[in-house]
Structures are given as structure tokens and as C-alpha cells.
PyMOL CGO cylinders between C-alpha atoms (Angstrom):
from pymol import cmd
from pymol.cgo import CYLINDER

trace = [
    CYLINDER, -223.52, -4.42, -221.74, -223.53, -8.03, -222.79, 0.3, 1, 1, 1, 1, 1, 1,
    CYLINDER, -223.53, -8.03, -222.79, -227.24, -7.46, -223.48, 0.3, 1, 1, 1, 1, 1, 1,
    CYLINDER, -227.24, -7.46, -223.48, -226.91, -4.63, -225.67, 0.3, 1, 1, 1, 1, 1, 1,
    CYLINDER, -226.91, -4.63, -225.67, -224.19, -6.54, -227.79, 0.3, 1, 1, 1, 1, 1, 1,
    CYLINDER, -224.19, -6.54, -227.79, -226.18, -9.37, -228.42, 0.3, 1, 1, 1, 1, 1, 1,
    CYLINDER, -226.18, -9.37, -228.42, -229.35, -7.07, -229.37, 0.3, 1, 1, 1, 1, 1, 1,
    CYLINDER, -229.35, -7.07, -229.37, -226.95, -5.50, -232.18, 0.3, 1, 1, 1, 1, 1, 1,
    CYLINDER, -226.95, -5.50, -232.18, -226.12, -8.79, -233.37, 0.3, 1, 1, 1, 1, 1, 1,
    CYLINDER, -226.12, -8.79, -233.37, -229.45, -9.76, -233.83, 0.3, 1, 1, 1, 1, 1, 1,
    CYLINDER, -229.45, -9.76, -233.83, -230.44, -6.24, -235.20, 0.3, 1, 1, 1, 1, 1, 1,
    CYLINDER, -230.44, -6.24, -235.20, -227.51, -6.53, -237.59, 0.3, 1, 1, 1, 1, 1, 1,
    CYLINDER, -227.51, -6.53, -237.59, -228.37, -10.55, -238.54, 0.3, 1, 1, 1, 1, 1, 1,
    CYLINDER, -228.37, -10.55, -238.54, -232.02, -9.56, -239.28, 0.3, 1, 1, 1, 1, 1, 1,
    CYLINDER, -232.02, -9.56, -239.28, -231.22, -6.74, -241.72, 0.3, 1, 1, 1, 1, 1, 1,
    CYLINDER, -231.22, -6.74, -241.72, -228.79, -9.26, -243.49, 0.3, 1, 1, 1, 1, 1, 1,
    CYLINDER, -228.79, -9.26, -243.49, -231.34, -11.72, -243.76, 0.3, 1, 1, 1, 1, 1, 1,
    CYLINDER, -231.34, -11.72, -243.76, -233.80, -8.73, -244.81, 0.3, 1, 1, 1, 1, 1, 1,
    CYLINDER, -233.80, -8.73, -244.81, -231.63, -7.74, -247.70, 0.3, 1, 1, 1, 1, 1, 1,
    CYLINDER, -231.63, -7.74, -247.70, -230.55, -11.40, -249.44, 0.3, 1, 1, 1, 1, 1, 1,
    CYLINDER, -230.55, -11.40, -249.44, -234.67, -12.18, -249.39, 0.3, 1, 1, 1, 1, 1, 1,
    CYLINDER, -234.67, -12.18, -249.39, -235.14, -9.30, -251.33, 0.3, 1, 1, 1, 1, 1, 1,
    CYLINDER, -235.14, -9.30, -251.33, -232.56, -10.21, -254.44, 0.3, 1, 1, 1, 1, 1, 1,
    CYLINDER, -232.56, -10.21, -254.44, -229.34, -8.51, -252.37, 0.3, 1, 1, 1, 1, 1, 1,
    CYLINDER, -229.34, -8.51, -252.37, -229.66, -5.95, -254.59, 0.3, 1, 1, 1, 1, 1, 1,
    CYLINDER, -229.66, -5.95, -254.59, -227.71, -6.98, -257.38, 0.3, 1, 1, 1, 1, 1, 1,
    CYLINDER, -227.71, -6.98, -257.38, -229.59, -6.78, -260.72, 0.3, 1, 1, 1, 1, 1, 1,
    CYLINDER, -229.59, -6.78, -260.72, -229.26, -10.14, -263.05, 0.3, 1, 1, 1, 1, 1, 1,
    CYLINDER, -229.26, -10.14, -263.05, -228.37, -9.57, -266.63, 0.3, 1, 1, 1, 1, 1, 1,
    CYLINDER, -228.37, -9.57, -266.63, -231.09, -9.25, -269.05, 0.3, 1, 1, 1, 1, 1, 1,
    CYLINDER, -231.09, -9.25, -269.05, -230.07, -13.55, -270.16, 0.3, 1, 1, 1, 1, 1, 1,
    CYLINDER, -230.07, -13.55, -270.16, -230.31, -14.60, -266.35, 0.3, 1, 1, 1, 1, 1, 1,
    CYLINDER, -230.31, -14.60, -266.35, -233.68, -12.90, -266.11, 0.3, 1, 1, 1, 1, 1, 1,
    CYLINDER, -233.68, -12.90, -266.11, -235.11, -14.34, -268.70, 0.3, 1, 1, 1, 1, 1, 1,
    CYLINDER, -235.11, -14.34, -268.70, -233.65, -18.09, -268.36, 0.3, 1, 1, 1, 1, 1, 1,
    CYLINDER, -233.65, -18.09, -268.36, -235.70, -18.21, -265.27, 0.3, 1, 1, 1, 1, 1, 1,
    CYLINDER, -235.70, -18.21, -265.27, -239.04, -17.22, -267.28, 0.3, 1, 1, 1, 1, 1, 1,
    CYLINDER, -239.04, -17.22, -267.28, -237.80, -19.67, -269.91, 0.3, 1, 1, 1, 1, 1, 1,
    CYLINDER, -237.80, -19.67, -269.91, -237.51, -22.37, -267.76, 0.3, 1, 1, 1, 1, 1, 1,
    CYLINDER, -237.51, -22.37, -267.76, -241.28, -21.53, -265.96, 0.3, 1, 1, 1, 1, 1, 1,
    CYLINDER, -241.28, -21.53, -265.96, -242.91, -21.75, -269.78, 0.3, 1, 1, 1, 1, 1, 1,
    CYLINDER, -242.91, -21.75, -269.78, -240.66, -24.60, -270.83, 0.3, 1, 1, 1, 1, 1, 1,
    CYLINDER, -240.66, -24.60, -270.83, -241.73, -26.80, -267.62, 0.3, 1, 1, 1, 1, 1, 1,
    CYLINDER, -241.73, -26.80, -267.62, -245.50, -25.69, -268.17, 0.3, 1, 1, 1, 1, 1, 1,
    CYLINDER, -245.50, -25.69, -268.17, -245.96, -25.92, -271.64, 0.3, 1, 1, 1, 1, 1, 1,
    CYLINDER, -245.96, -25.92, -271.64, -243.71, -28.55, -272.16, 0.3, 1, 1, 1, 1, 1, 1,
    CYLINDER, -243.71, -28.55, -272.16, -241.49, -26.23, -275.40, 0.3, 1, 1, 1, 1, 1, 1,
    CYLINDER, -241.49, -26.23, -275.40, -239.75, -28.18, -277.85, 0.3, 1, 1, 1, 1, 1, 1,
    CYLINDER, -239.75, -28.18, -277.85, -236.29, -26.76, -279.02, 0.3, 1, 1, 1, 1, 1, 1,
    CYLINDER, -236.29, -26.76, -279.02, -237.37, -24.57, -281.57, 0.3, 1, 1, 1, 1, 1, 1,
    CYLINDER, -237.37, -24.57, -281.57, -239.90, -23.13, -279.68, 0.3, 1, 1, 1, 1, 1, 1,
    CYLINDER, -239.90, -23.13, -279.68, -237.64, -22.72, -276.94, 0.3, 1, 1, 1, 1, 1, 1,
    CYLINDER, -237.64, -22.72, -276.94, -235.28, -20.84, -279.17, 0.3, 1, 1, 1, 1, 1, 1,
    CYLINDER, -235.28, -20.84, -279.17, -237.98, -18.70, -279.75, 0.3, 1, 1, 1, 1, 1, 1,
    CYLINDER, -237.98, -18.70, -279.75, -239.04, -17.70, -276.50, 0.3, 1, 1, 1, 1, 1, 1,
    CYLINDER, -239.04, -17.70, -276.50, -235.46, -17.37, -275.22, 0.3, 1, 1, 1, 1, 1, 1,
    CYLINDER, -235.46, -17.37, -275.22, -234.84, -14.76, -277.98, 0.3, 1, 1, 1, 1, 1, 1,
    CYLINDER, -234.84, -14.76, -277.98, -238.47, -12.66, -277.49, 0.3, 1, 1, 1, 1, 1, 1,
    CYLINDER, -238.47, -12.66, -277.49, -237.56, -12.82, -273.61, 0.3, 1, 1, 1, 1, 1, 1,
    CYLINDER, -237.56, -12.82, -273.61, -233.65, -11.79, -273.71, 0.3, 1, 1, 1, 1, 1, 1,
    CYLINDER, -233.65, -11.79, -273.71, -234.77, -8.95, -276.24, 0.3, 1, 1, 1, 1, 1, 1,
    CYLINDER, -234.77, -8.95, -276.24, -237.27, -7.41, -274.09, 0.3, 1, 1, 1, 1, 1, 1,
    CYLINDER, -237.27, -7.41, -274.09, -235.22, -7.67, -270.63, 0.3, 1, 1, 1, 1, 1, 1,
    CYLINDER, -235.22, -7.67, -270.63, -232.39, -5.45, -272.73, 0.3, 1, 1, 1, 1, 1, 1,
    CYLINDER, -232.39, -5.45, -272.73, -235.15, -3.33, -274.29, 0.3, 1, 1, 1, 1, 1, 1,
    CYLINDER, -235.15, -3.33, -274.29, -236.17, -2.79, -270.51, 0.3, 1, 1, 1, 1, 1, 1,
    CYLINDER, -236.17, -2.79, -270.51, -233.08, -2.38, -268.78, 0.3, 1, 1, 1, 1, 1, 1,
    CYLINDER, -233.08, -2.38, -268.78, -232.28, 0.08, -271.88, 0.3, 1, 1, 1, 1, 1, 1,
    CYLINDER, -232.28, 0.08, -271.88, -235.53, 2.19, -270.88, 0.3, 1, 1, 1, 1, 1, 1,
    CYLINDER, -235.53, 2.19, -270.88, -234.13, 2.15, -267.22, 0.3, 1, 1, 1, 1, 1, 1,
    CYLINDER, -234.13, 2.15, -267.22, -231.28, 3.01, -267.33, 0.3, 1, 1, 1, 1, 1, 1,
    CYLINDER, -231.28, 3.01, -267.33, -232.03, 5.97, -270.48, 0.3, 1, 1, 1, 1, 1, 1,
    CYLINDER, -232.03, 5.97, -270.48, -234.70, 7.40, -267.76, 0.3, 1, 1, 1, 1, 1, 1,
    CYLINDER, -234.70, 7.40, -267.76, -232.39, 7.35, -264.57, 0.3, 1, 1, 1, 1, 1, 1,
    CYLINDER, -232.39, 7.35, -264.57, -229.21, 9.29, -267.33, 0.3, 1, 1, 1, 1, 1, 1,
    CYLINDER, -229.21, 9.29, -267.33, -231.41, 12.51, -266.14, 0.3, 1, 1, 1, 1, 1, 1,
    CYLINDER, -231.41, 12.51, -266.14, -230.37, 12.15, -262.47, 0.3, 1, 1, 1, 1, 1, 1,
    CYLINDER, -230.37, 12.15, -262.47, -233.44, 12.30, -260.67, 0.3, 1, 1, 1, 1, 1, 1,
    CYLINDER, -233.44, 12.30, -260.67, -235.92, 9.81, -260.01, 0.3, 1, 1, 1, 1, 1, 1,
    CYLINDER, -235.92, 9.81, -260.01, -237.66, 7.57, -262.38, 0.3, 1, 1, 1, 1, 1, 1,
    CYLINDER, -237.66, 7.57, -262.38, -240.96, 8.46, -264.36, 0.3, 1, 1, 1, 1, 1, 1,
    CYLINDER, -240.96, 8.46, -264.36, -242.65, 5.24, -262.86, 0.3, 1, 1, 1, 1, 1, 1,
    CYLINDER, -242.65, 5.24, -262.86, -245.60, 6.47, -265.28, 0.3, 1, 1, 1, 1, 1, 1,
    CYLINDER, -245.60, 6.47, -265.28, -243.65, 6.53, -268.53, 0.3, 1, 1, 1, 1, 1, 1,
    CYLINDER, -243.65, 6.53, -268.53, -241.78, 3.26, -267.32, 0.3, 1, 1, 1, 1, 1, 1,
    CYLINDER, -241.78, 3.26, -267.32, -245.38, 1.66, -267.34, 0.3, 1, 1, 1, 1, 1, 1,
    CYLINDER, -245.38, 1.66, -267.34, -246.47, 3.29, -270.92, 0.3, 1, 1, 1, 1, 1, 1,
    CYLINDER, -246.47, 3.29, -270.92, -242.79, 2.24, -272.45, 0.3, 1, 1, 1, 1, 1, 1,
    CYLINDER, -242.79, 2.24, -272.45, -243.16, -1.60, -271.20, 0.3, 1, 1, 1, 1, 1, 1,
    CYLINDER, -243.16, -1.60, -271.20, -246.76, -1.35, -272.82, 0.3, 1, 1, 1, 1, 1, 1,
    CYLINDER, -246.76, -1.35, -272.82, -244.82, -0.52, -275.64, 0.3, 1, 1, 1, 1, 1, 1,
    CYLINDER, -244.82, -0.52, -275.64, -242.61, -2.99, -275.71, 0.3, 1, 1, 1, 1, 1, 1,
    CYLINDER, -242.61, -2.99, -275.71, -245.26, -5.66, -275.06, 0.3, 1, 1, 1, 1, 1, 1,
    CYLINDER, -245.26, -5.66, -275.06, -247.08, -4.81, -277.94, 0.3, 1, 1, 1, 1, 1, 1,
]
cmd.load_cgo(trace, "trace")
């Protein structure tokens, strides 16, 4: 009995540990995702402020652009069109 207890715990310790290395699930607003690209080109490149600026708007307006896309493709119900999802962020990118 005491056996079977602990191999639940672990079971149930593993899938939390499972689920918080994949992102928990909760989806960052469109500014958090793209501070942390900010940040990446700011440390590489070494941005001044007004380039900074710059990026921080392009990044933030494509992240709403996306989540837009998403979330006009799942209205329908059903599962995504990972196909058009592709062709619309080629859009988007230009």
C-alpha cells in the first residue's frame, strides 16, 4: 500500500515538473513575448535607445498581429489551419 502511494506521488511530482518546463501553459502577452526577444538583440547587438524603441515597437506589433491570427483561426471551433498559420506569419514577416 505504502508502495503504491509513494509511486503516485512521484507519478503526480513528475507530471508537475513536466508541465512548468514546458511554459505551464499560460500564454505571455504579446509585450512579455517580445521584451524577451528585445532583450536577446539588445545584449547582442549592443541597441542604443532609439533603436531599441524601434525594435520593441516592430516586435510588440507582430506578437498582437500573431496572437490576432490565432485566435481569428481557432473563432471557427475546430482545430487550427497549421498551414495557413505558416503562410499568414510569412505575411506578416514580410
Amino acid at each position: 500500500m505504502n508502495i503504491k502511494i509513494g509511486f503516485l506521488a512521484i507519478l503526480m511530482l513528475a507530471g508537475t515538473i513536466s508541465t512548468f518546463a514546458q511554459g505551464g501553459g499560460m500564454q505571455k502577452t504579446p509585450e512579455e513575448r517580445s521584451k524577451r526577444g528585445v532583450d536577446t538583440l539588445v545584449s547582442l547587438f549592443k541597441l542604443d535607445a532609439a533603436a531599441t524603441t524601434a525594435v520593441t515597437a516592430a516586435f510588440v506589433d507582430y506578437n498582437k498581429a500573431t496572437d490576432k491570427m490565432r485566435a481569428d483561426m481557432q473563432a471557427g471551433g475546430g482545430q487550427m489551419d497549421r498551414q495557413a498559420m505558416m503562410a499568414g506569419r510569412q505575411k506578416l514577416m514580410g
